[in-house]
DRENSEDREN-379943 format. One record per residue (C-alpha): residue in three letters; x, y, z. Coordinates in steps of 0.001 Angstrom, whole numbers, plus 500000, padded with zeros to 6 digits. Layout:
REM residues N
AlaXYZ/...
This chain:
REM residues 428
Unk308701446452260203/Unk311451444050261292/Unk310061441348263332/Unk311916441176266839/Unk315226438930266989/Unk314196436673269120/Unk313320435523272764/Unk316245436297275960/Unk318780434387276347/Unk318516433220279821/Unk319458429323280388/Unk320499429096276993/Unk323900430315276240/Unk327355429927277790/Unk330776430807277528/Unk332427428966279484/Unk331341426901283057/Unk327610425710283331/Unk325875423190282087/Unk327547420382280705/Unk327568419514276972/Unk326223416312275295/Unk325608412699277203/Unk328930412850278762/Unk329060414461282570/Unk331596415120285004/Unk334847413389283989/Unk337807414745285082/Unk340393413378282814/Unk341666410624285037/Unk345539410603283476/Unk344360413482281479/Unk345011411241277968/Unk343834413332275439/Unk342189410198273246/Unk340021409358276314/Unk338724412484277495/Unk335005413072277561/Unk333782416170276517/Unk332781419032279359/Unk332063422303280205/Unk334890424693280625/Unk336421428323280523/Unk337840429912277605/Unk341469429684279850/Unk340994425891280843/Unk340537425281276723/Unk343255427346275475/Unk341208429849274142/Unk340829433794274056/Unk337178434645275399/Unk337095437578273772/Unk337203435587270438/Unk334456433419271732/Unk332788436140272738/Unk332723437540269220/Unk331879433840268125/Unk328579434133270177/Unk327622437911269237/Unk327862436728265630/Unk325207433520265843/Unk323041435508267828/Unk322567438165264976/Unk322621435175262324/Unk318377435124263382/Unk317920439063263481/Unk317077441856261056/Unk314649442157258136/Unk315924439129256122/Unk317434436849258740/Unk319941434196257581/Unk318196431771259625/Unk315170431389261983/Unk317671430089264982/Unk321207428521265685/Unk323010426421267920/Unk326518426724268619/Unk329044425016270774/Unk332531425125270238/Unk335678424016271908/Unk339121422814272183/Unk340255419226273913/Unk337547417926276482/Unk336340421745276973/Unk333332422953275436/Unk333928426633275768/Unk330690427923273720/Unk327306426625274133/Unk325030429046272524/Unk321205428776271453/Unk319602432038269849/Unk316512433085267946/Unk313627430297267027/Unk313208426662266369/Unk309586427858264936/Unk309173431050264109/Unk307107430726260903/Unk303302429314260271/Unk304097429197256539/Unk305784430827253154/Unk303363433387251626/Unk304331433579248165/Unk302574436826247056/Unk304854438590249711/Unk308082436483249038/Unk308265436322252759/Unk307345433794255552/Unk304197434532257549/Unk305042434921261134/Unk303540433174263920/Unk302427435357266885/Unk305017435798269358/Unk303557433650271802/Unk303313430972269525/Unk306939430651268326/Unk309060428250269702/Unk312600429692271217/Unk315651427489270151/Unk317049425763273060/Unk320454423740273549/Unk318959420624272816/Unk317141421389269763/Unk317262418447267287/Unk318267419278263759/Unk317511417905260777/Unk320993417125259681/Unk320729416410256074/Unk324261415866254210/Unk326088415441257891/Unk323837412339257489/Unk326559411544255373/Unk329422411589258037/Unk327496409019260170/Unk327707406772257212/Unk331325407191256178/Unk331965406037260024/Unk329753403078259732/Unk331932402340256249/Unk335235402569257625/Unk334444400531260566/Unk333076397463258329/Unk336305398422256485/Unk338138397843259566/Unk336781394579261014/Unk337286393284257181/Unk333647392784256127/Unk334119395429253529/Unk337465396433251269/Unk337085400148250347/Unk339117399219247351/Unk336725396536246108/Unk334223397264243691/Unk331174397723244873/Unk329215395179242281/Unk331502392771244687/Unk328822393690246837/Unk325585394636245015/Unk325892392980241995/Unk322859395518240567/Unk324785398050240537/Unk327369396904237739/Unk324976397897235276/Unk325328400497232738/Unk329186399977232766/Unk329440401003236562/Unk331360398091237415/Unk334837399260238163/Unk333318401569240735/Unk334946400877244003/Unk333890401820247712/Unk336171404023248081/Unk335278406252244939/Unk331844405840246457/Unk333106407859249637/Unk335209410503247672/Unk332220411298245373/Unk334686410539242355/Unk332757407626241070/Unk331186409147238115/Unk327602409340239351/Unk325373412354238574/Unk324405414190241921/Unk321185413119242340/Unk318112411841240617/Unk314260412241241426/Unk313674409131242881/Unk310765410358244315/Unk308766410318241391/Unk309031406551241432/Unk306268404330243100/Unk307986401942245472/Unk311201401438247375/Unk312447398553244923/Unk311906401022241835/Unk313447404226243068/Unk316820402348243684/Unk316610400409240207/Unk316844403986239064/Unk320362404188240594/Unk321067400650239165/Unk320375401523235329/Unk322034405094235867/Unk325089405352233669/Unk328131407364234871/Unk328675411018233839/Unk332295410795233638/Unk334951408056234408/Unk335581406335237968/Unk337883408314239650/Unk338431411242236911/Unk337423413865239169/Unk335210414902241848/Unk331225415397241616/Unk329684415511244694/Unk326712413275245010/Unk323599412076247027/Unk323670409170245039/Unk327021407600245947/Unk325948407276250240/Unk322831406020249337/Unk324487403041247237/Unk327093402773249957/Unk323694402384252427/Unk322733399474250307/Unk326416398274250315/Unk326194398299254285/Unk323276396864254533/Unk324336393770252229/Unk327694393101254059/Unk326318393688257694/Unk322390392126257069/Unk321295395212259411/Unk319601398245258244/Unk321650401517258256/Unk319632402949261021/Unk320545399925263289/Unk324777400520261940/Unk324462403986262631/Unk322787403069266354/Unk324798400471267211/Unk328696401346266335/Unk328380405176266949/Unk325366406923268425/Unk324949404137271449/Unk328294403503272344/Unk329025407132272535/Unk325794407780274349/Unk324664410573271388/Unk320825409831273063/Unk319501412696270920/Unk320602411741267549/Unk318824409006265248/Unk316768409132262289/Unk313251410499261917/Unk310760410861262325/Unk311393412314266385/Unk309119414162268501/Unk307839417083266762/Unk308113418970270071/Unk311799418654270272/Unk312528419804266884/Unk313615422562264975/Unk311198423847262071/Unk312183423255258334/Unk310074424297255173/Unk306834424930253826/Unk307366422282251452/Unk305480422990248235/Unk306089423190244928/Unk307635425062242825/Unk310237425691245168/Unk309850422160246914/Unk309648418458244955/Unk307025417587246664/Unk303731419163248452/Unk303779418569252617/Unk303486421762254016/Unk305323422767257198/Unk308054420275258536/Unk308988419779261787/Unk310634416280263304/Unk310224414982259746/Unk313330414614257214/Unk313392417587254462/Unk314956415691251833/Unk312697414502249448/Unk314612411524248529/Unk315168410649251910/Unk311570411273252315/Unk310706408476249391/Unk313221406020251124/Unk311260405705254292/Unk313298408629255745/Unk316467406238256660/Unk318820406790253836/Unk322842406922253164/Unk322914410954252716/Unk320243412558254963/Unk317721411559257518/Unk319643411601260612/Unk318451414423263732/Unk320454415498266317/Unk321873418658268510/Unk324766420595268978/Unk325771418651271899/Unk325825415551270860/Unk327800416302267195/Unk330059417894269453/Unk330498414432271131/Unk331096412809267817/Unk333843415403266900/Unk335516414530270359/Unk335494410890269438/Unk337304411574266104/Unk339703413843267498/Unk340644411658269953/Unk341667409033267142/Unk338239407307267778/Unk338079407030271692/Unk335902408785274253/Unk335724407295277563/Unk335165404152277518/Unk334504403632274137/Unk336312402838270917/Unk334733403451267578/Unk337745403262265915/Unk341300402943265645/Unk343337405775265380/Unk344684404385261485/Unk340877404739260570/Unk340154408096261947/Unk342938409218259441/Unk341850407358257086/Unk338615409261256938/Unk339922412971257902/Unk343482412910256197/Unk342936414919252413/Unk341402413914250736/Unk338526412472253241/Unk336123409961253054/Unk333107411139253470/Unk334430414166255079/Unk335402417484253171/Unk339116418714253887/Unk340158422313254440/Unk337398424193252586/Unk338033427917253616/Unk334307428565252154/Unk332245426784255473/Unk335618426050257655/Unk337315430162257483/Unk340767430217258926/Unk340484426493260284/Unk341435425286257310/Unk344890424845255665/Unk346101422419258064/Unk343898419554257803/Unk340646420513258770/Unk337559418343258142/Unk333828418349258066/Unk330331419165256167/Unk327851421196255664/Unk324220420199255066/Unk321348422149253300/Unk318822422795255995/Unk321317425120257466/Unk323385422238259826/Unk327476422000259804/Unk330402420657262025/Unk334318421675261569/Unk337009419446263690/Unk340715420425263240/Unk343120418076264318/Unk345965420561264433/Unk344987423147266652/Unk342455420174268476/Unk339638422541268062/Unk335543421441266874/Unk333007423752265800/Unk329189422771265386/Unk326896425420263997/Unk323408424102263827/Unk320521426257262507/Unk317299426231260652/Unk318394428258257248/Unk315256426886255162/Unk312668428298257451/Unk310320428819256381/Unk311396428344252568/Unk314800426812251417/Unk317658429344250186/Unk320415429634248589/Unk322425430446251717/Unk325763432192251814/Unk328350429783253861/Unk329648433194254916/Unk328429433133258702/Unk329704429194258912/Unk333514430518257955/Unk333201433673259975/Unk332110431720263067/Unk335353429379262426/Unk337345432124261539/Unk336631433194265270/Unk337675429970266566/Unk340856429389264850/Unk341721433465266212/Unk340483432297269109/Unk343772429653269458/Unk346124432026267865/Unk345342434980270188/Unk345462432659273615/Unk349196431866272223/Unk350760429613269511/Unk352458426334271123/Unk350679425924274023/Unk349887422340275600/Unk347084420453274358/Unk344321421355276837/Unk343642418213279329/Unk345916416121277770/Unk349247414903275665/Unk349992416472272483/Unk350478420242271136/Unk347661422543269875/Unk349819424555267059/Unk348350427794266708/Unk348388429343263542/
């Protein structure tokens, strides 16, 4: 029998007016300058967007955690275009599952009372968006001159020159076309010191800068890179040039209160690397995991509403209210194709927002964010796609939900003005 889809929806889903998104309330605008606006609660109209699209939008998460095989316990979406959030959506469980039964090849339910309903400020283990956070904290060392992205990064941590890995340069590092395998077990090794002389004696696959292999590997040398140049662990970079200033409250690494979390997987082997059982408030990744659960390409938890923040930031060329994270020439440094850190116009996660510049990332426990800088639109799509037992899961819902929003600008009308501010949102 098909388990029920999940709890009502009462307090937890919007389109349009209510609550208001993320740490930032009740800004007007002031002079209505797009790069300054904080990010807020508003119609589909007031956003330059068609609410029937939106509509659609929401229908679609909220099925994402229904039927027989369910691509995901629960989601979070919010979505929006300028300083409007237009979509703030929460649907189906943040714990829905006491365990993976592997006779049955299917997770063994927790009563209904027991489950947990997902809720609008759900933290997520982000995994690879992890990543993101880091690429800022790059490009802003970048900026102030502490780090050259061109520089190799032995300039830095001299280790790492071994094994003819010398030419390597930051930048490669944050393009994944250094030559580095995608990732290695470095949770098999005893201590801290050992699991990154792994990475030190690892020789490169292919040439630096040949092509593209995506790779754990390269953030978490670019973590050790950080932490060299700035003498401040990455968790204290991340805190204190993005998460504080922008007043993203929710988001840090683990572990964080199990109560606020969303539930990951029965980790166990053979599907897992290593044997922990349930996890909930604790970082998936078993590498992560070995590195003390602050590390370059995963660790990081957050919600909906405060990634949404972040994309606001970036899309206003690095400002949001007060605050400057960076200048506008480094935002487009790290969104212009083709990214660093970020992935450009990938129609597999990002649908029809990409061909014109889109950026963003997906990560494995289920977690992804899409900003567009041409139609000034964001999209964060948070949900718990390894519960109770990691997947292979189809990016088909993340593109279908984006799909949505880019109709969403074309439908309202092509040309319009820039919601709350200077500039043009070109529909497409």
């Amino acid at each position: 029998m098909a388990a029920p889809e999940g709890p009502g929806h009462s307090g937890r889903s919007r389109v349009g007016g209510g609550r208001a998104v993320g740490p930032a309330r009740g800004e007007t605008g002031g002079s209505g300058e797009l790069s300054s606006a904080r990010l807020r609660p508003g119609t589909p109209e007031q956003a330059g967007l068609d609410g029937d699209e939106l509509r659609g939008l929401e229908d679609e998460v909220r099925r994402l955690s229904g039927g027989d095989r369910p691509w995901c316990s629960g989601a979070v979406v919010v979505a929006g275009r300028g300083p409007f959030a237009a979509v703030e959506h929460a649907s189906g469980w943040a714990v829905r599952y006491a365990s993976y039964d592997e006779e049955t090849g299917r997770g063994v339910e927790l009563p209904y009372a027991r489950r947990v309903p997902m809720r609008l400020d759900t933290r997520f283990d982000l995994a690879s968006l992890t990543k993101l956070f880091t690429a800022v904290a790059a490009v802003q060392q970048a900026e102030r001159g502490a780090l050259g992205l061109d520089r190799p990064v032995a300039a830095y941590v001299p280790r790492f020159a071994a094994a003819g890995k010398g030419t390597v340069t930051v930048r490669q590092l944050l393009t994944h076309t250094s030559g580095l395998r995608a990732e290695l077990p470095l949770y098999e090794a005893p201590g801290r010191a050992d699991r990154l002389a792994m990475i030190w004696r690892e020789p490169l696959l292919s040439e630096p800068g040949a092509f593209r292999r995506y790779s754990d590997l390269n953030m978490i040398v670019l973590q050790a890179v950080l932490e060299q140049v700035t003498g401040e662990t990455l968790d204290t970079c991340v805190r204190q040039g993005i998460t504080r200033p922008l007043g993203m409250a929710s988001t840090g690494f683990g572990p964080v209160p199990y109560v606020s979390a969303a539930a990951t997987e029965d980790q166990r082997r053979p599907w897992g690397k290593l044997d922990r059982g349930m996890l909930r408030g604790i970082v998936h990744d078993e590498n992560a995991y070995a590195l003390g659960g602050i590390a370059g390409h995963a660790g990081l938890f957050s919600t909906a509403g405060d990634l949404a923040v972040l994309c606001r930031a970036l899309l206003g060329g690095g400002r949001y209210g007060t605050a400057r994270i960076l200048a506008p020439a480094s935002v487009n440094a790290l969104l212009a194709p083709p990214g660093l850190g970020f992935l450009t116009d990938q129609p597999s996660f990002m649908g029809e927002l990409a061909g014109h510049g889109a950026a963003g990332h997906t990560g494995f426990t289920g977690t992804s964010l899409v900003l567009d800088r041409a139609t000034d639109t964001f999209l964060v799509l948070l949900a718990n796609t390894v519960h109770p037992r990691r997947q292979a899961a189809s990016n088909a819902p993340r593109a279908a939900a984006a799909t949505r929003l880019a109709r969403a600008v074309r439908t309202a009308g092509a040309g319009r003005r820039t919601p709350g501010g200077r500039g043009r949102g070109r529909g497409r």
